[in-house]
N, C-alpha and C positions, 0 to 999 in steps of 0.2 A: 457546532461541529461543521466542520468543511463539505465533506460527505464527497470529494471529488479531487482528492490530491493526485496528482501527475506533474511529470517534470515540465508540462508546460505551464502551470500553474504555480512554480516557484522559479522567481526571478532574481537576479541579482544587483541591487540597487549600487549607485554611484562611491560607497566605502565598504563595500563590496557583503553586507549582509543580503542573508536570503529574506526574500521577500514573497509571503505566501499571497496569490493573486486569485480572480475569479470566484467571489465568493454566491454564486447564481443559485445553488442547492445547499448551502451552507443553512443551517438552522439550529438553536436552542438545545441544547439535551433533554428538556423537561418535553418538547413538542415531537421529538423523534423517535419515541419510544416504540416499541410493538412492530409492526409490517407497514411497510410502505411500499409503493412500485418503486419498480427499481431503475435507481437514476444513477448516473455517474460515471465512469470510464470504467467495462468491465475490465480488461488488462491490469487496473489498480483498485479494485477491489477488494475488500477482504470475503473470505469464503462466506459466510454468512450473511452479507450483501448483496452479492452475487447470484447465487442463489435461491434467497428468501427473499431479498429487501429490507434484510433488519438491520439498522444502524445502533452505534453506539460510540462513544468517546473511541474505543479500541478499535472500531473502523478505520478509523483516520490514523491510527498509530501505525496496524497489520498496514495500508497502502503510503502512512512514508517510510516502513520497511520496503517498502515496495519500488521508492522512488530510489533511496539508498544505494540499496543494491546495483540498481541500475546505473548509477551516479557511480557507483565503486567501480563496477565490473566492466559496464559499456553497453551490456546487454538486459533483458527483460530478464523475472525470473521465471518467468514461466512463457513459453512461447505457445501460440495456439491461434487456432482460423478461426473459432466460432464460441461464442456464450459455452456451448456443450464443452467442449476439448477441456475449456479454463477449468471447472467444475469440476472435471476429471484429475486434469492437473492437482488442483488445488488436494483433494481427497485420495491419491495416489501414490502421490512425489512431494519429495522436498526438493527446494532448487542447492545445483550445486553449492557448498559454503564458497565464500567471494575470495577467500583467501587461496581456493583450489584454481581462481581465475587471474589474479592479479598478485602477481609476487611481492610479497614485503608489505603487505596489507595489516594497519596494526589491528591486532587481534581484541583491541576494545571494542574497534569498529565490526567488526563479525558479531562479537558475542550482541552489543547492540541490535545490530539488523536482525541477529536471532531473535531477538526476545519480540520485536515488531511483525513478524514473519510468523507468528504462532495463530492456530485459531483464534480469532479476534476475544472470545469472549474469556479467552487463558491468561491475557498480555493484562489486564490491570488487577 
């Protein structure tokens, strides 16, 4: 697991694939089970990350929904000043659908980012 996906952490190599970079918290599935401190870029978190510290494959999926979006739309999906507000966010609101942001957005790409965008532990 990555455990710290953000748009600075995917790069676009020379034939132009994305290239996932920064692998500094990245670790094993079997070793990342349970509660850990919590590391990683809260803004691209999934809610149960954030949180708790609990990792899992679907972490890293809920935050390249997370990159997605942003990559589709322009913007974060969730805007916020502090750990607390994200939290809020996360358990309060859904972010607007991208197709509500970006006209003629193919609607694969939405229902995709949807299924990424779910409580981390719903998406596999």
């Amino acid at each position: 697991m990555h455990c710290d996906l953000k748009p600075a952490n995917v790069m676009i190599d020379g034939r132009g694939q994305a290239r996932i970079t920064d692998f500094g918290l990245a670790r094993l599935e079997d070793s990342a089970s349970g509660v850990d401190a919590i590391a990683g870029t809260p803004a691209y978190m999934a809610p149960d990350q954030l949180a708790r510290g609990e990792t899992a494959i679907q972490s890293d999926l809920y935050s390249l929904g997370l990159v997605l979006y942003e990559a589709f739309t322009g913007q974060p999906a969730h805007k916020s000043g502090s750990i607390e507000e994200l939290n809020r966010a996360h358990a309060a609101s859904s972010p607007r659908r991208p197709a509500e942001l970006v006209a003629d957005l193919d609607p694969a790409l939405c229902h995709y980012n949807g299924l990424c965008n779910r409580e981390s532990k719903e998406v596999l």
